[in-house]
C-alpha positions as CSV (number, residue, x, y, z in Angstrom):
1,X,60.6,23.7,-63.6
2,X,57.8,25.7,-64.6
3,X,57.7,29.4,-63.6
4,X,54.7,30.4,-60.9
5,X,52.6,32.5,-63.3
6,X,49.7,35.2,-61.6
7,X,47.2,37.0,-63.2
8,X,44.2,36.1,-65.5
9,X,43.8,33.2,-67.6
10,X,42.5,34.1,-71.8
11,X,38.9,32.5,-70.6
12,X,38.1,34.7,-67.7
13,X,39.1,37.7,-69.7
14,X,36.5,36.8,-72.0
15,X,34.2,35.7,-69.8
16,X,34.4,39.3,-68.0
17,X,34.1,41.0,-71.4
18,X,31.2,39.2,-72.1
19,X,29.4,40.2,-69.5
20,X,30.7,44.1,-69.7
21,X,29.4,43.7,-73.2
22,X,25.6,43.0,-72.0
23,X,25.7,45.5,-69.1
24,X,26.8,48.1,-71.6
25,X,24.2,47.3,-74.2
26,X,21.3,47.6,-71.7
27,X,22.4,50.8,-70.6
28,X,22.6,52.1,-73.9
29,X,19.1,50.5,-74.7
30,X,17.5,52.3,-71.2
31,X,19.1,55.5,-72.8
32,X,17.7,55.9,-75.6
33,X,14.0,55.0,-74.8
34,X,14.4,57.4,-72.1
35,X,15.6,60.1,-74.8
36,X,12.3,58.4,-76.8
37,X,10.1,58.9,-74.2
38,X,11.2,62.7,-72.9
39,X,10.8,63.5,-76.7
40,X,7.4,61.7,-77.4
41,X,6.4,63.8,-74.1
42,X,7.5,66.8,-75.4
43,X,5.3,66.6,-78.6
44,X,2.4,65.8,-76.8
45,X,3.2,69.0,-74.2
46,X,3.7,71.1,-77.7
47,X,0.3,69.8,-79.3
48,X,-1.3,70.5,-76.4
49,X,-0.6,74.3,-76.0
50,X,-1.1,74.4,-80.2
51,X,-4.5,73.4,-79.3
52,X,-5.6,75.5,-76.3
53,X,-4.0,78.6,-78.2
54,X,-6.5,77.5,-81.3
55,X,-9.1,77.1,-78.9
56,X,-8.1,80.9,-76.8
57,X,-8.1,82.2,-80.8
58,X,-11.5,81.3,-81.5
59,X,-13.0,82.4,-78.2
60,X,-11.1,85.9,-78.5
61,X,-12.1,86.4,-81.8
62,X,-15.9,86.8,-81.3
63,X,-16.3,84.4,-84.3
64,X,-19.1,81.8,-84.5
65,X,-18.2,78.7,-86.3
66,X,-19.4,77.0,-89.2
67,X,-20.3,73.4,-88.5
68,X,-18.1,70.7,-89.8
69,X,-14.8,69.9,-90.2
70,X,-12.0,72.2,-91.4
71,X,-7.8,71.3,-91.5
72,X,-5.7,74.1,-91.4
73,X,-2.1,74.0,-89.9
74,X,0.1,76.4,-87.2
75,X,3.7,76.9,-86.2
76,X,4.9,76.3,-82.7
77,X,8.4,75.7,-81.5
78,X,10.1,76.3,-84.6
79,X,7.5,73.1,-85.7
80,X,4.5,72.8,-88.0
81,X,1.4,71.3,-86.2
82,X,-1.4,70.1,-88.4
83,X,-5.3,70.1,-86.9
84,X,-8.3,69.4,-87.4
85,X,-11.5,71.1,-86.1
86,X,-14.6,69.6,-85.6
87,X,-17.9,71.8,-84.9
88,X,-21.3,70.3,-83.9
89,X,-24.0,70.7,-82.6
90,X,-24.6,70.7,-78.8
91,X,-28.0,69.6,-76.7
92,X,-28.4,73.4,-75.9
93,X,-31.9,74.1,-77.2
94,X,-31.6,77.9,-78.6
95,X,-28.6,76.7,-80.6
96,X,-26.2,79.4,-79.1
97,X,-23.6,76.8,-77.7
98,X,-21.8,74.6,-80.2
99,X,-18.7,71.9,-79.2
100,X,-15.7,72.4,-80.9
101,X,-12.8,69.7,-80.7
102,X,-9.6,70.4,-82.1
103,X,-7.4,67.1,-82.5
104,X,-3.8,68.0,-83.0
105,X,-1.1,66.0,-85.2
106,X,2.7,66.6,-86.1
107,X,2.6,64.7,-89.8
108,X,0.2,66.7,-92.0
109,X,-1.1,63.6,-93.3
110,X,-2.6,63.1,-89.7
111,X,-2.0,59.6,-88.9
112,X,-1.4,59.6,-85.7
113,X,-3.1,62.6,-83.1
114,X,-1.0,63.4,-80.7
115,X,-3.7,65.8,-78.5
116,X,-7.3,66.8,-78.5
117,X,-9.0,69.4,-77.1
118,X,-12.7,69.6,-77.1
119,X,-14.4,72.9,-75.5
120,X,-17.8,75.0,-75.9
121,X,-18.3,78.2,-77.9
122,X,-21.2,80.6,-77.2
123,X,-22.5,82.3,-79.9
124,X,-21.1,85.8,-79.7
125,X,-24.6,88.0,-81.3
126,X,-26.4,86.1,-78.2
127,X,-25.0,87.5,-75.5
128,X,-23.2,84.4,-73.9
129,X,-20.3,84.7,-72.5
130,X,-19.8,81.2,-71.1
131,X,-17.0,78.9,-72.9
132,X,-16.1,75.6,-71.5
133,X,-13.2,73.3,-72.0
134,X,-12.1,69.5,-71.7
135,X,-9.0,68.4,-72.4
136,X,-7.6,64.9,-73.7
137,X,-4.6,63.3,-75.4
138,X,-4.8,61.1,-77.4
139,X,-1.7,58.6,-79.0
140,X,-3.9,56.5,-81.3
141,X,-4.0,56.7,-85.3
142,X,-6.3,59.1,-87.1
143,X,-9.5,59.8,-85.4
144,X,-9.9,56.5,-83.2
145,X,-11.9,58.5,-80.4
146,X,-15.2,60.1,-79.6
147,X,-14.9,63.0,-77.0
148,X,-11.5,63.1,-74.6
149,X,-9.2,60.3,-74.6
């Protein structure tokens, strides 16, 4: 006579590690884009305030700026951000106003912008003391927008 034997068989064991196996690989997976995202946010947060401090520095400074483009670079958060500024030309007729837009990266060869910030500058020898500021993010490569994304 056979002995009555309880408990689990080899297959269901397997069968139940199986399926612990995939239940613990998407929870690891969920983890780590939410540790992807929650950085990724944080840079974006980061290039942000890099550039509404450039733009607070230019209006504080009483300078007027040249048109065109410029690159320069700033630390923030123990990081180096890399920007470019772009001034034009606005539709104001005495030429007092121009737009600035900074457009912020973390890589200084500026693939991929991560902010942009585009605001008004009075002239400072006219008098004006309005300045005006929209802001966008952007998440695209290079310079793939016009005005705020």
């Amino acid at each position: 006579m056979c002995p009555e034997t309880k408990g689990f068989t080899l297959i269901e064991i397997m069968v139940a590690m199986a399926i612990i196996a995939i239940a613990l690989a998407s929870l690891m997976k969920a983890s780590a884009n939410h540790t992807y995202s929650a950085a990724y946010l944080k840079a974006k947060t980061l290039a942000h305030y890099v550039a509404m401090n450039e733009v607070t520095r230019l209006q504080i400074s009483n300078e007027w700026p040249d048109l065109g483009s410029s690159s320069k670079s700033t630390e923030m958060a123990g990081i180096e951000w890399y920007w470019i500024r772009e001034v034009e030309k606005t539709g104001d007729e005495s030429g007092n106003i121009r737009g600035v837009k900074f457009t912020i990266y973390q890589d200084d060869r500026r693939t991929q912008n991560l902010a942009q910030v585009q605001a008004f500058i009075a002239n400072p020898a006219s008098g004006l003391n309005a300045t005006g500021s929209s802001v966008g993010t952007g998440g695209g490569s290079g310079n793939n927008g016009t005005g705020t994304q």
